[in-house]
C-alpha positions in Angstrom: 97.4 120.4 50.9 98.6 119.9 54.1 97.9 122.1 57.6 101.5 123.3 58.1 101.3 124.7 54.3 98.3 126.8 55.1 99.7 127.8 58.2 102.9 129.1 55.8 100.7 130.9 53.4 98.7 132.6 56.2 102.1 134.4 57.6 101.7 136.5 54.4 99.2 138.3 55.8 99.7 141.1 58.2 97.9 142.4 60.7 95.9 145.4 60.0 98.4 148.7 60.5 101.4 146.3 61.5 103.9 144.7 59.5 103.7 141.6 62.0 101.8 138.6 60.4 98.9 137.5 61.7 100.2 133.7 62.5 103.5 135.3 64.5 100.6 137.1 66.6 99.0 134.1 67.5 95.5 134.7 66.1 95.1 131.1 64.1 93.3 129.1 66.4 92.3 125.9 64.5 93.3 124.8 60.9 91.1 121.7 59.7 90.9 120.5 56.2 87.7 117.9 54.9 88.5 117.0 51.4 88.2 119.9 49.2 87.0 122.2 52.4 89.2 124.4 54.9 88.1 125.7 57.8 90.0 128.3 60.1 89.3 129.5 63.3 90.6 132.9 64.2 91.5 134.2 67.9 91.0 137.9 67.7 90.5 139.7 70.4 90.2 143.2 68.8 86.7 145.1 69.1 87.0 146.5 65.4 84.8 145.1 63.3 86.9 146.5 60.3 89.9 145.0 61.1 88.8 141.7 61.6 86.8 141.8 58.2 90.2 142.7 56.1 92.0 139.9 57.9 89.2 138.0 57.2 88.8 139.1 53.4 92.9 139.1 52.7 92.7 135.1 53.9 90.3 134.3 51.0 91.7 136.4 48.9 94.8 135.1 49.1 93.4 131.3 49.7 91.3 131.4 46.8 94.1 132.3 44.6 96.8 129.8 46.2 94.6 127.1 46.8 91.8 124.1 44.8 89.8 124.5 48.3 85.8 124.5 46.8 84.5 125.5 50.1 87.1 127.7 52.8 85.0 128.9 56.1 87.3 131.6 58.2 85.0 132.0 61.7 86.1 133.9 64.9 86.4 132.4 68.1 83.8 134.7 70.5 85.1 132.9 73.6 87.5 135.7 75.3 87.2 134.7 78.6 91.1 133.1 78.7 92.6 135.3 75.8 95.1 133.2 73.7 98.6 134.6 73.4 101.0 134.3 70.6 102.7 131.7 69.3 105.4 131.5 71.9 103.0 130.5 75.3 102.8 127.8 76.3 102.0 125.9 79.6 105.3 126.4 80.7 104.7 129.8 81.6 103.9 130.3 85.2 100.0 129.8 85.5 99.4 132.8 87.9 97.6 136.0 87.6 97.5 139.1 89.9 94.1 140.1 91.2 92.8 143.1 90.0 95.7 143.7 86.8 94.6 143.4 83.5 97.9 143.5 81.7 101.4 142.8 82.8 104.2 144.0 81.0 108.1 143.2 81.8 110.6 145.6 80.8 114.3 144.0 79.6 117.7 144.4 78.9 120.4 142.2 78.2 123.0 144.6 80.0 123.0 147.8 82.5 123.6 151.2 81.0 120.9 151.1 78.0 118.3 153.0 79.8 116.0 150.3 80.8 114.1 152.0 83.8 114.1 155.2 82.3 112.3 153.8 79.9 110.6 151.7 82.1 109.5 154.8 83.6 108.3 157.4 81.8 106.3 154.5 79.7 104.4 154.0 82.6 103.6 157.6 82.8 102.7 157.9 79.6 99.8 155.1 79.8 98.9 156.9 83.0 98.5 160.2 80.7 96.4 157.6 78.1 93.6 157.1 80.9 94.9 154.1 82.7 95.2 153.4 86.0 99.1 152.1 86.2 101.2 150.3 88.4 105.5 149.9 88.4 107.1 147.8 90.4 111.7 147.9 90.2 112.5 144.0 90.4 115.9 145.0 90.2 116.8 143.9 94.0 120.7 144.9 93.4 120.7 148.0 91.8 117.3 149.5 92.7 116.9 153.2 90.4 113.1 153.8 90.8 113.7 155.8 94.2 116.1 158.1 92.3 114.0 158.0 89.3 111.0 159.4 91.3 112.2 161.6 93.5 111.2 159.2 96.5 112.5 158.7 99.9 109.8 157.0 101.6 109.1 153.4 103.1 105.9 151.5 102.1 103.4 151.0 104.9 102.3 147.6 106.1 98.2 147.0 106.6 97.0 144.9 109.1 98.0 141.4 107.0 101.2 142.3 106.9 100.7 142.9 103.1 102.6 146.1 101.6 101.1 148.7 100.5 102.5 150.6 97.1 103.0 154.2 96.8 101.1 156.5 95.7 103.2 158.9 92.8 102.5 160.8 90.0 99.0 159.4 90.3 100.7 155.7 89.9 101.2 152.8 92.7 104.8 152.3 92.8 107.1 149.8 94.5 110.7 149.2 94.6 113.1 147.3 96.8 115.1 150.4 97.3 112.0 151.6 99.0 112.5 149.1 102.0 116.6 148.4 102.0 117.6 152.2 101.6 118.8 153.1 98.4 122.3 153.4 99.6 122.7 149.8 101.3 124.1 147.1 98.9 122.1 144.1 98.5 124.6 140.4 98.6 122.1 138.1 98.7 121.9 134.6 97.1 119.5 132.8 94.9 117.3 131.2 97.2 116.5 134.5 99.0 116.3 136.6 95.5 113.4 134.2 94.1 112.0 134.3 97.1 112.0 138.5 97.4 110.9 139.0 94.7 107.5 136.7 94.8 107.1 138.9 97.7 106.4 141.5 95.3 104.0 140.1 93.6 101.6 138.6 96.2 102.5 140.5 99.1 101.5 143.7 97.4 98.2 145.0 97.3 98.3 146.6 94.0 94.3 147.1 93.7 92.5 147.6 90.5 95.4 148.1 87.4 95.1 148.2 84.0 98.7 148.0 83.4 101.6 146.5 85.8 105.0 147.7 84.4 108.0 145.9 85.5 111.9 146.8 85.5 114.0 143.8 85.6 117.3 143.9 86.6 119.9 143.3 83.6 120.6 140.0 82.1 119.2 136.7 82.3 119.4 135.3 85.9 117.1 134.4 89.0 114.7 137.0 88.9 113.6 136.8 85.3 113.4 132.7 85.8 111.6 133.3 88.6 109.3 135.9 87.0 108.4 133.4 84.2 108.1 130.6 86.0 105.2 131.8 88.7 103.3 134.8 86.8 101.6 135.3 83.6 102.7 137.9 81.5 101.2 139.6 78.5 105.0 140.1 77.3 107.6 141.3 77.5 109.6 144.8 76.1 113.5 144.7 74.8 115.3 147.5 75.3 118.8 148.3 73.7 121.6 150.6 72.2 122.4 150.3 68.5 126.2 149.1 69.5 127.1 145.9 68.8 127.9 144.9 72.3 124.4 145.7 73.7 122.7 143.7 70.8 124.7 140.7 71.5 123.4 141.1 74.9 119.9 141.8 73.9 119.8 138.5 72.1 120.8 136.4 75.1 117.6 137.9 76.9 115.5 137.8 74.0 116.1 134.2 73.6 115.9 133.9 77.1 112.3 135.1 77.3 111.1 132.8 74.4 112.8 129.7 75.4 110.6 130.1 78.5 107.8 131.2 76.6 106.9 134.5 77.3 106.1 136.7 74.5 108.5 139.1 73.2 106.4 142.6 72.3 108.9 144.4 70.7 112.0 146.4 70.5 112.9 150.0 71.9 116.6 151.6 70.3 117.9 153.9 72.8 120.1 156.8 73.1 119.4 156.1 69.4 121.4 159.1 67.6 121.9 162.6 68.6 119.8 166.0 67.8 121.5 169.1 67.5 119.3 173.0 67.1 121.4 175.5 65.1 121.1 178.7 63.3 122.9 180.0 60.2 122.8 183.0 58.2 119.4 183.4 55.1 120.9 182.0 52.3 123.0 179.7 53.9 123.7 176.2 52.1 124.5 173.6 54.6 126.5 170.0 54.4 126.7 167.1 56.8 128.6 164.5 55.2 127.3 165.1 51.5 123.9 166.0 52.3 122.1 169.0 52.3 120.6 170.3 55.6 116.9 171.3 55.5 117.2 174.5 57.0 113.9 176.9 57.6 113.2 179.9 56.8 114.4 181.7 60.3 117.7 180.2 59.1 116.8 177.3 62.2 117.7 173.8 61.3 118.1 170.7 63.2 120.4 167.3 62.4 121.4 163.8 63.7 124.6 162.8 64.6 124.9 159.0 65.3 127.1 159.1 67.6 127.2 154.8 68.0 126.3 152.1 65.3 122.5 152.9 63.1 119.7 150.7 63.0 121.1 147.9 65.9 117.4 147.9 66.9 116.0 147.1 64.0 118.3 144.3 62.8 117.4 143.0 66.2 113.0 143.2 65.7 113.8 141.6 62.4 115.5 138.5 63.6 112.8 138.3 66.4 109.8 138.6 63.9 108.9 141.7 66.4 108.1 145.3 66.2 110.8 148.2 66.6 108.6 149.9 68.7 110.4 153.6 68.7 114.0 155.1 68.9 114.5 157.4 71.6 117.3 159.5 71.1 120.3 160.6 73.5 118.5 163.9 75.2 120.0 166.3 77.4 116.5 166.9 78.9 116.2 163.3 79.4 119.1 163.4 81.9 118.1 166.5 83.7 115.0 165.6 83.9 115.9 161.9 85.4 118.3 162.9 87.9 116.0 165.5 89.4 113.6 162.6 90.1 111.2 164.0 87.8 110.7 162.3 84.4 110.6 163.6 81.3 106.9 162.5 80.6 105.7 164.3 83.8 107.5 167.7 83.7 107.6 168.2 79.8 104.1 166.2 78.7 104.4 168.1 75.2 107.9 167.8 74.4 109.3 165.7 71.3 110.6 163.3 73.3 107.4 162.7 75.7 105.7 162.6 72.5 107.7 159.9 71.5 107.4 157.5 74.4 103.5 157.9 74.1 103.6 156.7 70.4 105.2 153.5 71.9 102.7 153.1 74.8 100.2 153.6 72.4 101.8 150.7 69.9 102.1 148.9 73.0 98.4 148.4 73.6 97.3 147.8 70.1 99.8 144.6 70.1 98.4 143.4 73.4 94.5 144.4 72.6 95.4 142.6 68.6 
C-alpha cells in the first residue's frame, strides 16, 4: 500500500467535536511505510490528552481493519516551537510574525455590503469577553468603518520613534486608517502607495502583548490582501457572506484567492442569514407558515424565520471548501441600532441571542486554531 492511500483513508477520521478530517487540518506530519510496518507522525497541538488518544485509537482502528500492516506505530510530534498549519501553507506565505501576537486572524469578503466589519467587530469583542487580550486593526484604506463602528473620533498618538500607537477601546487596541485621514476624506491612491500603507500598519504599530489580532480587509481580492499574504503570517483567515447567489460567487473568488496563496481558510460565517419575527396570538391558537405548524408557548408567544434571501448559501460554500460553517447570524434590528450608534452589539447587549451567537463562533474559532 502506498503513502497517498493511507493519507486517503486517514481523511475518514474527524477531528474530535468537528466534522473536519484530521488530514484537511493538517495534523499528519510524516507517513513512512517498512515492509509490513507503518509509521505516522501526528502534529497536534491540542493540550487534551483525550482528544489526542481517540484520534489516536480511531487511526488503528480503522487501519487495522483496512489494512495487512503487522506493526502500525501512530506517535506525536512534541516539538511545538514552529506550530505546523494545515494543509494549504506553504513557504509562499509571507515569513513574518508580529512581536508580541500570538494569533492573527483576517477577516474576508468577496464583496461590500455582507457585514464584514460588523462582524469583524463584535468578534473581537467577544474574545475580549473570553479573557483575551485583543487587537483590530481596519485594513480597509478606501472605505474605512471602524471609526463609525466604535464610536471614535480620535487620532492615534506618535511615541518618540515615530511608531503609532493603537487605541485604547472597549478594553481593545484598535487602529484604522480612518483614524488618521478623517473618516470623511476619500482615499484615490494607487497600488504602490496602498501596499506600502498598509505594511505601515503592521510594523509601525506598537500593538504590545495580543493574543488575538483581528483584521478587516477591504472587499475583494486586490493589493491589500496580496500584500497581506505576501509579508505576514497568518493563522487564517475567516469568509464572510450572504446566502444570495451573487455574494457566494463572490465569496469563492476570495476563497480561492486566499488558498492559491496559501493562507488557511478557517471557515465560513452566513450573514443576515434569515429573519426572526416575536408575535403573540390568542390560547388555543393553531398557527401556519407555509404548511407548518408554529411552535407557540404557552403565553400564546411564538417566534419564526422568514428567509427573506436564498437558505443555506453558507453552507454549500464550507462544503466545497472542506471548511466549517462557523454560525449564521441573522438580519437583526438590534444589530443596526446598535452599529450605527458606535456601540456594538456584543458590548451593549453581552447576553442577548445574538451576542450569544458571535461568542459561539469565537469560541469555534479558537478550538480550530488551538486543534
Amino acid at each position: 500500500m502506498k503513502k497517498e492511500e493511507i493519507i486517503n483513508l486517514l481523511k475518514q477520521i474527524s477531528y474530535p467535536g468537528f466534522s473536519r478530517d484530521i488530514v484537511s487540518f493538517g495534523m499528519i506530519n510524516e507517513v513512512n511505510i517498512n515492509d509490513e510496518a507503518l509509521s505516522i507522525e501526528l502534529n497536534i497541538k491540542s493540550q487534551n490528552e483525550e482528544k489526542k488518544n481517540k484520534v489516536i485509537n480511531d487511526i488503528k482502528t480503522l487501519l487495522n481493519i483496512e489494512t495487512n500492516f503487522k506493526q502500525i506505530t501512530i506517535t506525536i510530534n512534541q516539538d511545538t516551537s514552529e506550530p505546523q498549519k494545515t494543509h494549504q501553507t506553504a513557504p509562499s506565505q509571507g515569513p513574518s510574525t508580529l512581536s508580541g501576537i500570538k494569533h492573527i486572524v483576517a477577516v474576508s469578503s468577496g464583496k461590500g455590503g455582507v457585514g464584514k466589519s460588523t462582524v469583524a467587530v463584535n468578534l473581537a469583542l467577544s474574545l475580549r469577553d473570553i479573557g483575551l487580550k485583543v487587537g483590530l486593526l481596519d485594513l480597509d484604506i478606501y472605505g474605512p468603518s471602524l471609526p463609525m463602528i466604535l464610536g471614535l473620533d480620535e487620532q492615534p498618538e506618535l511615541n518618540k520613534d515615530r511608531k503609532l500607537l493603537p487605541l485604547d477601546h472597549l478594553k481593545m487596541k484598535v487602529m484604522s486608517f480612518g483614524f488618521i485621514s478623517g473618516n470623511q476624506s476619500p482615499t484615490i491612491w494607487r497600488g504602490p502607495l496602498v501596499s506600502r500603507m498598509t505594511e505601515q500598519f503592521f510594523y509601525d504599530v506598537i500593538w504590545g502583548e495580543l493574543d488575538y489580532l483581528i483584521l478587516d480587509l477591504p472587499p475583494g481580492t486586490g493589493d491589500i490582501q496580496l500584500t497581506l499574504t505576501q509579508k505576514l503570517k497568518m493563522d487564517g483567515a475567516l469568509i464572510i457572506t450572504t446566502p444570495q447567489d451573487i455574494a457566494l460567487a463572490d465569496v469563492t473568488k476570495g476563497a480561492d484567492m486566499f488558498r492559491k496563496v496559501k493562507t488557511p481558510v478557517l471557515g465560513v460565517i452566513e450573514n443576515m442569514s434569515g429573519l426572526f419575527l416575536d408575535g403573540k396570538v390568542e390560547n388555543g391558537t393553531n398557527l401556519f407558515i407555509e404548511g407548518q405548524p408554529v411552535n407557540i408557548n404557552e403565553d400564546g408567544s411564538f417566534t419564526i424565520r422568514m428567509d427573506l434571501f436564498k437558505k443555506g448559501g453558507g453552507k454549500t460554500e464550507s462544503d466545497r471548501l472542506g471548511v466549517p460553517l462557523l454560525g449564521q447570524i441573522p438580519i437583526s434590528q438590534d444589530i443596526m441600532e446598535t452599529t450605527d450608534s458606535g456601540k456594538p452589539i456584543v458590548d451593549r447587549h453581552p447576553n442577548s441571542h445574538i451576542s450569544i451567537l458571535y461568542k459561539e463562533i469565537a469560541k469555534k474559532i479558537i478550538d480550530i486554531i488551538d486543534v
